[in-house]
N, CA, C and O atoms as CSV, one atom per row, in Angstrom:
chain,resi,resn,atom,element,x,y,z
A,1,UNK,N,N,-119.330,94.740,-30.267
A,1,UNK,CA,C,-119.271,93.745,-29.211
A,1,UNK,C,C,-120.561,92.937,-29.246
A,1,UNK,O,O,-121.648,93.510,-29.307
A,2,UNK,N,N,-120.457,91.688,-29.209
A,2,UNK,CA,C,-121.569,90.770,-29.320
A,2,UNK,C,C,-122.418,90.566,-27.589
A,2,UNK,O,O,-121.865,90.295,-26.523
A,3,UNK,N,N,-123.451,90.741,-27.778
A,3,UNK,CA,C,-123.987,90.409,-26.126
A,3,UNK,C,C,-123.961,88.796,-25.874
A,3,UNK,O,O,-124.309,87.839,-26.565
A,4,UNK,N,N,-123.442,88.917,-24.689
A,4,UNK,CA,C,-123.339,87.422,-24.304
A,4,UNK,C,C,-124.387,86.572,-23.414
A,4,UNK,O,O,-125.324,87.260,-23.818
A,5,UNK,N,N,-124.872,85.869,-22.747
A,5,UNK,CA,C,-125.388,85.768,-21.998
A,5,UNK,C,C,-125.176,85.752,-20.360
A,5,UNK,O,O,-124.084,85.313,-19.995
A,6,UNK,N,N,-125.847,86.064,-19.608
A,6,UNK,CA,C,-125.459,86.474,-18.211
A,6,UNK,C,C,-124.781,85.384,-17.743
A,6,UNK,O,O,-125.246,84.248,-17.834
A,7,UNK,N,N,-123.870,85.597,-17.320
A,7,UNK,CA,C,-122.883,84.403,-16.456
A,7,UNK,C,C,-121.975,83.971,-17.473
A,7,UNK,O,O,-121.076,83.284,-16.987
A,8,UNK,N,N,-121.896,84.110,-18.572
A,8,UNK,CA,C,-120.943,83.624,-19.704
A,8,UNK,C,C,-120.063,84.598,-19.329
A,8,UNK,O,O,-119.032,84.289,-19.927
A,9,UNK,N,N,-119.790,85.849,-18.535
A,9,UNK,CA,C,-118.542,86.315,-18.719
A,9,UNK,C,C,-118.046,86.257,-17.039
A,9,UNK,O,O,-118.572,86.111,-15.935
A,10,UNK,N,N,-116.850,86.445,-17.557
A,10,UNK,CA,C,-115.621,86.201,-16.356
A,10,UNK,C,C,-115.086,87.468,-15.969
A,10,UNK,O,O,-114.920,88.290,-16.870
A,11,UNK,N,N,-114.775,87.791,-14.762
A,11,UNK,CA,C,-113.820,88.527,-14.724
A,11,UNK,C,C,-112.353,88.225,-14.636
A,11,UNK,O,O,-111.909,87.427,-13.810
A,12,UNK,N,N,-111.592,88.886,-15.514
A,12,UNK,CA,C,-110.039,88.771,-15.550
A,12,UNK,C,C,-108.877,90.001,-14.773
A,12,UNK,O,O,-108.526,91.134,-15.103
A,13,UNK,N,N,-108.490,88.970,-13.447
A,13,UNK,CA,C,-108.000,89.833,-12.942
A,13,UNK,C,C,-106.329,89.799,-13.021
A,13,UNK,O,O,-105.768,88.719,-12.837
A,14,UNK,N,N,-105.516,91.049,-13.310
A,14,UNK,CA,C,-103.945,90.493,-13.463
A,14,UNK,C,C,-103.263,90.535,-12.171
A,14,UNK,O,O,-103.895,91.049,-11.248
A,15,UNK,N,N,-101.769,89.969,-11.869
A,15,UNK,CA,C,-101.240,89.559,-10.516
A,15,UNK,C,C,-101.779,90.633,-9.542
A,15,UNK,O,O,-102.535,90.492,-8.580
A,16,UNK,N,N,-101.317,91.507,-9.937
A,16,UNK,CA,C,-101.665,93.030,-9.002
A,16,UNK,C,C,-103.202,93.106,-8.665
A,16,UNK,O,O,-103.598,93.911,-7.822
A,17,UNK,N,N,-103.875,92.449,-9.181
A,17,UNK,CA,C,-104.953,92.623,-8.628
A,17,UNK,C,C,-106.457,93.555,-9.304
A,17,UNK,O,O,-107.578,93.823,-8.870
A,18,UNK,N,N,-105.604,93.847,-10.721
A,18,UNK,CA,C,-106.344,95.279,-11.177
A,18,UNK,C,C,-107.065,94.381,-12.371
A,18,UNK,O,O,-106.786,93.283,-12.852
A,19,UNK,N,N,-108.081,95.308,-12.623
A,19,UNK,CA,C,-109.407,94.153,-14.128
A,19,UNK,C,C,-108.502,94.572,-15.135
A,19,UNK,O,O,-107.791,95.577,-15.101
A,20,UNK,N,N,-108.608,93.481,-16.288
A,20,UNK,CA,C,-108.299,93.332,-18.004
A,20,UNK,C,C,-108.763,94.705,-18.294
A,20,UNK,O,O,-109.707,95.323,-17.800
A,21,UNK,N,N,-108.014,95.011,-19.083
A,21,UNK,CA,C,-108.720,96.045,-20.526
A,21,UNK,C,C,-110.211,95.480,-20.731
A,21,UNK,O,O,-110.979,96.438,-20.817
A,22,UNK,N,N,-110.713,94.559,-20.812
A,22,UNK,CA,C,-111.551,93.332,-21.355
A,22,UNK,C,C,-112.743,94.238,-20.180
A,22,UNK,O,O,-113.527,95.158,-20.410
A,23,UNK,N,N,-112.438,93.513,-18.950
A,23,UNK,CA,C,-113.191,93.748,-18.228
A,23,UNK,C,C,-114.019,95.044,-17.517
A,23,UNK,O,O,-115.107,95.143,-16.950
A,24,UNK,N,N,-112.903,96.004,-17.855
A,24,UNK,CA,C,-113.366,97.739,-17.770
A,24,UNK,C,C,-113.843,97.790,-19.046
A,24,UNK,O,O,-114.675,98.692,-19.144
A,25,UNK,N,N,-113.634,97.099,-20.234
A,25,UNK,CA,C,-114.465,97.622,-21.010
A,25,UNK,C,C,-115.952,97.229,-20.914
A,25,UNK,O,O,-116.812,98.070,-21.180
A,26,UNK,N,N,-116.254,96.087,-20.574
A,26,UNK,CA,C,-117.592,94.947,-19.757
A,26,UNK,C,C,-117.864,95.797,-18.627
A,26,UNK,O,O,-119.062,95.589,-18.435
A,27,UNK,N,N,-117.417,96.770,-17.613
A,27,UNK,CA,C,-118.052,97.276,-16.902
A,27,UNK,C,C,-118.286,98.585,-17.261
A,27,UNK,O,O,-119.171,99.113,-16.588
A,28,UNK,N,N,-117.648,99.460,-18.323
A,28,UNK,CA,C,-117.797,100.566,-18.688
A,28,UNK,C,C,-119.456,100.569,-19.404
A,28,UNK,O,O,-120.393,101.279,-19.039
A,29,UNK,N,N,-119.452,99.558,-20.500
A,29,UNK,CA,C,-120.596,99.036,-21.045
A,29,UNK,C,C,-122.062,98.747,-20.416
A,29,UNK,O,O,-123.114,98.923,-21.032
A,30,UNK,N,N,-121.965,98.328,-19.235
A,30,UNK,CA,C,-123.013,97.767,-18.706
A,30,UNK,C,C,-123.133,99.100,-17.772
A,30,UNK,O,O,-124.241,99.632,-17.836
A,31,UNK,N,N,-122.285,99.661,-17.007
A,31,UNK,CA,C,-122.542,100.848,-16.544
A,31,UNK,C,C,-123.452,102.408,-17.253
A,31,UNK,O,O,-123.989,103.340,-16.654
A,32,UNK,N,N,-123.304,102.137,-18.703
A,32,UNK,CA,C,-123.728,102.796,-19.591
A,32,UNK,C,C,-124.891,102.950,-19.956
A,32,UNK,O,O,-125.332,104.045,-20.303
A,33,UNK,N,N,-125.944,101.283,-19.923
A,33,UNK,CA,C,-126.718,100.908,-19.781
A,33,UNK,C,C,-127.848,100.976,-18.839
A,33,UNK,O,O,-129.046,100.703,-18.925
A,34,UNK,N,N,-127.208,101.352,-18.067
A,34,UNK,CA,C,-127.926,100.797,-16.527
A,34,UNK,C,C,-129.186,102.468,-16.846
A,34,UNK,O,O,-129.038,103.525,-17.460
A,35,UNK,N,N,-129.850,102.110,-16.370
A,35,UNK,CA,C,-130.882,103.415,-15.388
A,35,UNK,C,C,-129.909,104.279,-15.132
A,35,UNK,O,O,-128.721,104.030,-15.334
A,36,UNK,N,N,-130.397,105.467,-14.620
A,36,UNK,CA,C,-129.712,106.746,-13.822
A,36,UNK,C,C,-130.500,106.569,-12.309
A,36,UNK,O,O,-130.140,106.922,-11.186
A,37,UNK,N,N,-131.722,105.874,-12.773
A,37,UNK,CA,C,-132.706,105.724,-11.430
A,37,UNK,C,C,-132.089,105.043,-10.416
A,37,UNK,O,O,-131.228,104.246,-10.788
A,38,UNK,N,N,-132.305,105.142,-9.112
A,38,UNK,CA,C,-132.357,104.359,-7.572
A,38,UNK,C,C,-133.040,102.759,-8.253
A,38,UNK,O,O,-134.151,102.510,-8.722
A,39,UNK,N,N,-131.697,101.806,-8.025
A,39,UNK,CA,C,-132.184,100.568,-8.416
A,39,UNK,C,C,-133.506,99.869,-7.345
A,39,UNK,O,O,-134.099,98.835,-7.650
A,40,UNK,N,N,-133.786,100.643,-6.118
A,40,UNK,CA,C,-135.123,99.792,-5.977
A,40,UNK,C,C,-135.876,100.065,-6.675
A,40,UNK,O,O,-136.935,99.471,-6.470
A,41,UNK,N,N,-135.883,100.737,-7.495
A,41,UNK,CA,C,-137.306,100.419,-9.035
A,41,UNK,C,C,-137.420,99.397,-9.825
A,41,UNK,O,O,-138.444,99.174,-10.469
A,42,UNK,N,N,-136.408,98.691,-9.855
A,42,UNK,CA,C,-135.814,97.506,-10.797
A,42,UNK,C,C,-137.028,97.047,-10.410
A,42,UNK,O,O,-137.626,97.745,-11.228
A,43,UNK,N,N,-137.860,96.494,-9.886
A,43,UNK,CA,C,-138.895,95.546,-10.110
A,43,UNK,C,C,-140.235,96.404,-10.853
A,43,UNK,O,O,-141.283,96.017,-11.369
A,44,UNK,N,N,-139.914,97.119,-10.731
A,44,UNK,CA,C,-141.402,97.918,-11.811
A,44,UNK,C,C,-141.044,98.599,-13.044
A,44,UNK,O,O,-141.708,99.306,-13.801
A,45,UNK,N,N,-139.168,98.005,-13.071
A,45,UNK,CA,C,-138.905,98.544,-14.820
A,45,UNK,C,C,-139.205,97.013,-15.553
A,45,UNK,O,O,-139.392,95.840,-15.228
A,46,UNK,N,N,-139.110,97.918,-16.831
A,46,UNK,CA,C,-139.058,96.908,-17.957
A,46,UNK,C,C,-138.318,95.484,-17.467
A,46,UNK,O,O,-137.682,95.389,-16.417
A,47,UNK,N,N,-138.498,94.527,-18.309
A,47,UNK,CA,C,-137.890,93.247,-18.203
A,47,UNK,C,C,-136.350,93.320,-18.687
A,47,UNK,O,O,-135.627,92.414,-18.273
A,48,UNK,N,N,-135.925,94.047,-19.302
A,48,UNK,CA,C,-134.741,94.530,-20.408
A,48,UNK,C,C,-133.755,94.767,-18.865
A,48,UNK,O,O,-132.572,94.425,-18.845
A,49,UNK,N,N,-134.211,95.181,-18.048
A,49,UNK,CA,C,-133.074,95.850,-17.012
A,49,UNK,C,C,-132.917,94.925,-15.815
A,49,UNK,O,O,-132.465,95.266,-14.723
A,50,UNK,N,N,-133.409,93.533,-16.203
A,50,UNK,CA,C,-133.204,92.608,-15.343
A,50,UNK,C,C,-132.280,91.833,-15.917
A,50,UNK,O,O,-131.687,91.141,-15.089
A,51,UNK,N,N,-131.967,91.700,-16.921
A,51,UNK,CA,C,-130.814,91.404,-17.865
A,51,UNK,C,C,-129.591,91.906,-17.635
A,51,UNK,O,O,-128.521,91.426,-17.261
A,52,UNK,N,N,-130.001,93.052,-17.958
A,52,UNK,CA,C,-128.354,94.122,-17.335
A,52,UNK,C,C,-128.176,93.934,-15.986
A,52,UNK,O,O,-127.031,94.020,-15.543
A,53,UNK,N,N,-129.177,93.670,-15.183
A,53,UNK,CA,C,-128.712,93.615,-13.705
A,53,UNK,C,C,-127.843,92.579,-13.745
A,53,UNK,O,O,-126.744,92.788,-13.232
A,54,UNK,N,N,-128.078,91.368,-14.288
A,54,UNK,CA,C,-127.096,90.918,-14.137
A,54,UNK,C,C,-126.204,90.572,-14.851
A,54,UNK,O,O,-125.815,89.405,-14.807
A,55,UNK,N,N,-125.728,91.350,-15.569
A,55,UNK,CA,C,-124.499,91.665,-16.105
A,55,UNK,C,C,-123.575,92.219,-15.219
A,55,UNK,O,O,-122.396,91.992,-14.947
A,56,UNK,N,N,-124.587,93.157,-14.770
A,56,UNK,CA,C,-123.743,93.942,-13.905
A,56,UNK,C,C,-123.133,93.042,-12.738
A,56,UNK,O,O,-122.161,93.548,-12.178
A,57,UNK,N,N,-123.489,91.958,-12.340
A,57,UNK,CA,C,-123.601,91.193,-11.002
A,57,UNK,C,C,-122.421,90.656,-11.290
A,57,UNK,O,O,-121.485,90.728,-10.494
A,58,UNK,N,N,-122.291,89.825,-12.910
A,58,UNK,CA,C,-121.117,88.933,-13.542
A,58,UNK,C,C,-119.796,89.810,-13.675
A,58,UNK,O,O,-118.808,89.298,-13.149
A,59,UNK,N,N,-119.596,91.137,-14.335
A,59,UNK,CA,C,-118.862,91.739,-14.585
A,59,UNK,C,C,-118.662,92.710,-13.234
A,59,UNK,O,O,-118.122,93.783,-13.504
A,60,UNK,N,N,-118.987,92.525,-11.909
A,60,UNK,CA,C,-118.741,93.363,-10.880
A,60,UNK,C,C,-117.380,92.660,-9.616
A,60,UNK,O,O,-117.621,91.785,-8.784
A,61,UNK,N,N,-115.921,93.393,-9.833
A,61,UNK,CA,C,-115.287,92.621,-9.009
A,61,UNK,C,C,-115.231,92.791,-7.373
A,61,UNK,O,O,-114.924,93.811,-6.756
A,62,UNK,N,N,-115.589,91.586,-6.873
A,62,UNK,CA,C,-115.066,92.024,-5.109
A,62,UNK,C,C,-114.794,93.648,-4.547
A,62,UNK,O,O,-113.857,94.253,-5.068
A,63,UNK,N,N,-115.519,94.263,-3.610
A,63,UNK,CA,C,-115.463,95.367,-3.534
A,63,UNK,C,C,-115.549,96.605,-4.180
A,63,UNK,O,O,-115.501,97.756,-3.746
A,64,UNK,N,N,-115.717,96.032,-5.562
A,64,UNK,CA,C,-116.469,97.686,-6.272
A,64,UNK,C,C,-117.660,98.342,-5.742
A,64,UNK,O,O,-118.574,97.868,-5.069
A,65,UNK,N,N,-117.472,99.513,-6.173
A,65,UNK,CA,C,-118.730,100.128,-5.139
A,65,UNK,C,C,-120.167,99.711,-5.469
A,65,UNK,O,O,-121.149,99.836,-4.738
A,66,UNK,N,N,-120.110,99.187,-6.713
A,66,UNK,CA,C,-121.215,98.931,-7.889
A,66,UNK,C,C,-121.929,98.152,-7.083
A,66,UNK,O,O,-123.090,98.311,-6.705
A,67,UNK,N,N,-120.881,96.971,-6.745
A,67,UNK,CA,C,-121.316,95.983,-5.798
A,67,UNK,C,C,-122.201,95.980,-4.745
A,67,UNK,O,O,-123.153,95.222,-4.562
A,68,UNK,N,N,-121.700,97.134,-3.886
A,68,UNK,CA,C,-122.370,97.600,-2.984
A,68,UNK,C,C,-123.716,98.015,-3.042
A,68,UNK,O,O,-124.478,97.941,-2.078
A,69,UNK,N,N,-124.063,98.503,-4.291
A,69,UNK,CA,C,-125.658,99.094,-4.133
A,69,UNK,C,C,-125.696,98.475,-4.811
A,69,UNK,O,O,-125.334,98.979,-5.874
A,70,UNK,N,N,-126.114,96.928,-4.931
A,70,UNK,CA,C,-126.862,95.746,-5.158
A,70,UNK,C,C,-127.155,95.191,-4.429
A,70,UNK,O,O,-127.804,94.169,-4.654
């Protein structure tokens, strides 16, 4: 999978309401990535995990919990 840049991806949602194959795979990925740490550290990690943050932000749909602890 090629990295894209933040905001270049979409989420794809079908009638029912549920994410693409596409898109669980974009959140499986970035979930993978992330810290294990309590994201209020994000400002005293590396620069690398301000990137993924927002990946995570692009690839996060309406009401995931992900969402929530952002």
């Amino acid at each position: 999978m090629t990295r894209q840049e933040p905001g270049s991806v979409g989420i794809a949602l079908a009638s029912d309401g549920s994410r693409s194959a596409t898109t669980e795979t974009l959140v499986r990925l970035v979930r993978e990535r992330l810290p294990r740490e309590p994201l209020l550290r994000l400002p005293l990690a590396p620069a690398r995990w301000s990137r993924d943050l927002a990946a995570v932000v692009v690839v996060t749909a309406p009401g995931d919990p992900l969402g929530a602890e952002l």
